[in-house]
N, C-alpha and C positions, 0 to 999 in steps of 0.2 A: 639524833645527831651524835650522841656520845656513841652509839654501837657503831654509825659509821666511821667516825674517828678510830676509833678503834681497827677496823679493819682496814682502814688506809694505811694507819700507819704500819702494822701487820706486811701489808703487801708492799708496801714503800721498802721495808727494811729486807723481804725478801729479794725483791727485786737490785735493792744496793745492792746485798752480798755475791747475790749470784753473779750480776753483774761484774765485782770485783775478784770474784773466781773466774771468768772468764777474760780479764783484761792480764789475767797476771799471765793465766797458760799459756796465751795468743801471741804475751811479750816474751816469753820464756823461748817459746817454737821458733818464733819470728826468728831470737837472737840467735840460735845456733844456727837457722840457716842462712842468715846471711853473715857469721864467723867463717861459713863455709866460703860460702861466695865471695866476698873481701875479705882475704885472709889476708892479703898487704898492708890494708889499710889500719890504722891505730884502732882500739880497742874502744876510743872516747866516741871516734868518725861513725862507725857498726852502729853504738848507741846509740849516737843521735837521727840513725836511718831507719832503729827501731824505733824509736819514739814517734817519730813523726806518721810510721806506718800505722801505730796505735788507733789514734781518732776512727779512719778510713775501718777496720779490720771493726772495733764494736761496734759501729754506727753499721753496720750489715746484719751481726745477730743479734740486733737488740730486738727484733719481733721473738729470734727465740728463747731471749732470756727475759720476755713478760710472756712466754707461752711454759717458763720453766717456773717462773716466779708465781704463777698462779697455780701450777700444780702443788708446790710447794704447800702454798698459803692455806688450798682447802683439802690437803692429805692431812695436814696439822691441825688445820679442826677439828676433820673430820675421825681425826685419833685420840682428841680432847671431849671429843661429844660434845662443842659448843655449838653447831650446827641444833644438833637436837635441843639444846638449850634454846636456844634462836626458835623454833618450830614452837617448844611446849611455851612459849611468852605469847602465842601467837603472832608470831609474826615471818611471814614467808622465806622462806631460802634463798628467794629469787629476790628479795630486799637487800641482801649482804652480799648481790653482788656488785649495787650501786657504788660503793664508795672502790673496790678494784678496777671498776670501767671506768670511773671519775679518771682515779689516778694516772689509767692508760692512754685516757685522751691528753692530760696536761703532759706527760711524759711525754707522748708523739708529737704535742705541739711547740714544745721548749726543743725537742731533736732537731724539729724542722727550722724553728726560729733562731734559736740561738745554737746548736749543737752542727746543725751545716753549714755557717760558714768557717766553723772551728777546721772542722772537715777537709772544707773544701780549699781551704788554704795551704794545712800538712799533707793533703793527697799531692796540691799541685808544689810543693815544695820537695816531696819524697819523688817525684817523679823527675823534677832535674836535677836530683842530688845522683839520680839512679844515672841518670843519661849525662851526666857529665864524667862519673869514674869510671862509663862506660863504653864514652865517645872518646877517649884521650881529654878530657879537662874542657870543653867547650859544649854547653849546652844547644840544641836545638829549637829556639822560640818561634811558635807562630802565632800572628797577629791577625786578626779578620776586623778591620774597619769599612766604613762608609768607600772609602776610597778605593777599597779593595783588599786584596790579602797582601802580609808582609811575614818573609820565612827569613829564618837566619841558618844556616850551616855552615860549619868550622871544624877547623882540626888544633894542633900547637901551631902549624905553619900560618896560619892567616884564615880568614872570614870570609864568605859570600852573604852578602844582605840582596835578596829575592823582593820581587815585586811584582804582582800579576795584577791585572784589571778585576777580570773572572778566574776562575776554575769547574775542573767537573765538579761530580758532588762526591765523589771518591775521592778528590784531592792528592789525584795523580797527573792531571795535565791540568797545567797554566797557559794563559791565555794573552795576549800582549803583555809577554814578561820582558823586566828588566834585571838583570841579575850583573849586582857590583862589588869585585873582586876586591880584598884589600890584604895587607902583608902582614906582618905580626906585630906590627907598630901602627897600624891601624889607617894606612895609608891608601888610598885607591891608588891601584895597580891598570884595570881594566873593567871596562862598563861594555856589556854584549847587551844588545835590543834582539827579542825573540819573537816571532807570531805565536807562535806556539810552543810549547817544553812541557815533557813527555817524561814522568817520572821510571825508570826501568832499574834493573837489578844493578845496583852500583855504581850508577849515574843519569846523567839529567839527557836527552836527546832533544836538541833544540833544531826548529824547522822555522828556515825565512831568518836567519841572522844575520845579526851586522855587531863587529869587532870596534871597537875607540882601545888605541892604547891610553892612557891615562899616565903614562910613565914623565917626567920631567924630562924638561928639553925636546919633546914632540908637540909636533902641530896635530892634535887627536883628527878631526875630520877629515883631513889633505891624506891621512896615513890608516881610513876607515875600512877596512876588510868587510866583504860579504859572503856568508856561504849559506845554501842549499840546505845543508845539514850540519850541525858539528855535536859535541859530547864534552859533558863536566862532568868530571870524578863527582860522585855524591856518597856518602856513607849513611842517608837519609831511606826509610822506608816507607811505605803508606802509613803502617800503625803507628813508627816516630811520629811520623808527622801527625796524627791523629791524636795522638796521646801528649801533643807538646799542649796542646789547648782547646781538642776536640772533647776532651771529655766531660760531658756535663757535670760530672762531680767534681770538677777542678771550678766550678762557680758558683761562689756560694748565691742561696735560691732569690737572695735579693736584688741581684742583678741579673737573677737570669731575664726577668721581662724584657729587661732596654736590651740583652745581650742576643735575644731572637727577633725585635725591631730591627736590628742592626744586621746579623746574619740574612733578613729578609731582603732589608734595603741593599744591601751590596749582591743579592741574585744569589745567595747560599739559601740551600733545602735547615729548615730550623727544623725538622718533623722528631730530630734524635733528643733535641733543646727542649720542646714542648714537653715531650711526650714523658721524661724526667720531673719536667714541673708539676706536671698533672700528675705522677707519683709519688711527689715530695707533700702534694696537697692533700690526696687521700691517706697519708702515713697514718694520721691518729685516726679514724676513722679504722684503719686494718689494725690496730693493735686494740682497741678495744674488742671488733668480733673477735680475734685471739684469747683476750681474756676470756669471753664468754664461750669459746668452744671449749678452750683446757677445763672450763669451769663445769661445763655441762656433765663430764666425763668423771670427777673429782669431787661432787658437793654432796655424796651421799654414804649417807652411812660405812663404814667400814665392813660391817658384819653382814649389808645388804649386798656387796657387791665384790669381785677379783680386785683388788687394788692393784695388781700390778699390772692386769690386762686394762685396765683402765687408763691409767698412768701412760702405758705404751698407746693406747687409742687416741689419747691426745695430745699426745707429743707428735706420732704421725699425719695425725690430721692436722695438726698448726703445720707441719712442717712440708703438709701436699698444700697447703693451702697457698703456703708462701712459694711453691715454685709454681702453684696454677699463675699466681701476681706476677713472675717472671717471665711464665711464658704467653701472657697478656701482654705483656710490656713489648716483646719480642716481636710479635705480631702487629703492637702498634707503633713500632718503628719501621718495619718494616712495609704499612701501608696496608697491611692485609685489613683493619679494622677503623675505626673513628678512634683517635687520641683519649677521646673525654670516656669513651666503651672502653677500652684497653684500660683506663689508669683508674675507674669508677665501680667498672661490673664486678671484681673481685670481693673489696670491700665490702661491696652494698652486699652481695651475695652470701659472703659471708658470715655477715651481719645477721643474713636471716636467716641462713644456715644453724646459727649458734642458737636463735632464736625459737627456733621450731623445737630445735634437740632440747634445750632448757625447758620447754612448757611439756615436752612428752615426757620428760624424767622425771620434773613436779609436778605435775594435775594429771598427767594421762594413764 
């Protein structure tokens, strides 16, 4: 129990550091490019849109900084001859590496538990900080209820609040929409009724409408316009729209269950929602094989092996590893595979991947 203490906390400490070498560069980057990009804005405003991008930006390479933090941990042994210390006590290689895969499983489990909705909150917070200095001052919100979807767009001059029954699953064409005009005091102006609205380059093309002016002093219905076709200025895009509330990581993972009940029940495709969660689930699971592939590569003698061909074998293999996970992800959003294959086969594969390479390194 004491040797594994030991090496947890070893690998705990490498994994802080590294980690906080990577938080610092990432804010450093972050900050000159967006000096660049709001260069109007005060100098406190930047900060607070670096900060926020922080959380989102580690919580992406933290598999490589427990695939860096274990190279670390057994180059440093492996240069102290404690390893071989370890072997002549009898007792196996493959025993020290229990307390670093411990670590990597509580580490992926507290990321997913408590470190995604930290996440998930500064992603969606940085993203209407973004879309409002970049919209003229009014955010773009979309809502997906029971009831249906509710979209907001605006300028300085006044607000449209949307409201559709359905939509595609592109969330380009609305479907018995209502869309209600208001002024910069927040007054309905105009309420149009739509069969359909057709999201296009720079505005909304609405089919089968009808006009109410909403103005004081008119009889709205007596003075109800119809037309065939008409157009509303829209500054709104599909990815806007997509990225007001479409993105999985804007929820943190505890509501994503009710929040793909919900996307079901209202006749939205949840396949992008699941398929996130079912990633969120195998996290600790893929950081542990990580430990044990960097480790495979790293736990042997210095004088037995290229340390730096080494070194570079498993940093490329964690780092094919994690874009095969990506492009499994890809695929099972996209319906090419089953959800639970897509966000499962990497992990487990991995897993044995690591498993086979550790037992031919030590017994074979």
């Amino acid at each position: 129990m004491i040797l594994h203490m030991y090496f947890a906390r070893k690998f705990l400490w490498s994994t802080f550091l590294i980690f906080s070498i990577f938080v610092v560069i990432l804010a450093l980057i972050d900050l000159v490019d967006k000096l660049q990009d709001f260069s109007s804005l005060p100098f406190a405003n930047v900060l607070g849109i670096v900060l926020l991008k922080i959380p989102e930006d580690t919580y992406e390479i933290l598999p490589l900084v427990i695939v860096l933090a274990t190279v670390a941990l057994y180059i440093r042994l492996a240069r102290s001859s404690e390893l071989v210390v370890v072997r002549a006590a009898g007792r196996s290689a493959l025993r020290s590496l229990a307390a670093p895969v411990g670590v990597a499983a509580i580490v992926g489990i507290l990321s997913v538990t408590m470190f995604n909705p930290i996440v998930a909150a500064s992603a969606k917070r940085y993203n209407d900080l973004i879309n409002t200095y970049i919209g003229g001052g009014v955010a773009s919100i979309l809502v997906i209820a029971s009831e249906g979807l509710w979209l907001r767009q605006g300028n300085p001059e006044g607000q449209t609040v949307i409201h559709a029954e359905r939509a595609s699953s592109d969330l380009t064409v609305l479907f018995d929409t209502t869309f209600l005009q208001l002024d910069a005091d927040g007054t309905p102006t105009q309420r149009i009724r739509a069969q359909a609205a057709r999201l296009m380059a720079g505005e909304w093309v609405l089919y089968g409408a009808k006009v109410w002016d909403l103005a004081r002093g008119t009889i709205s219905e007596a003075e109800a316009r119809e037309f065939e076709q008409m157009r509303i200025r829209s500054d709104l895009t599909q990815d806007r729209i997509i990225d007001s509330f479409g993105k999985p990581e804007y929820i943190p993972i505890w509501e994503l269950p009710d929040f793909i009940g919900q996307l079901e029940q209202a006749g939205f495709s949840a396949r992008r929602y699941d398929m996130w969660y079912q990633m969120e689930l195998a996290r600790p699971l893929f950081m542990m094989s990580l430990v044990m592939v960097a480790a495979a590569f790293t736990m042997r003698p210095t004088r037995l092996s290229n340390t730096g061909m080494s070194v570079l074998t498993a940093v490329l293999l964690g780092f094919g590893l994690h874009y095969i996970r990506n492009f499994a992800q890809i695929l099972g959003e996209n319906g090419e595979i089953p959800i639970t294959l897509a966000a499962w086969a990497p992990p487990v594969a991995s897993l044995l991947l690591a498993t086979g390479i550790l037992l031919h390194m030590e017994d074979g």
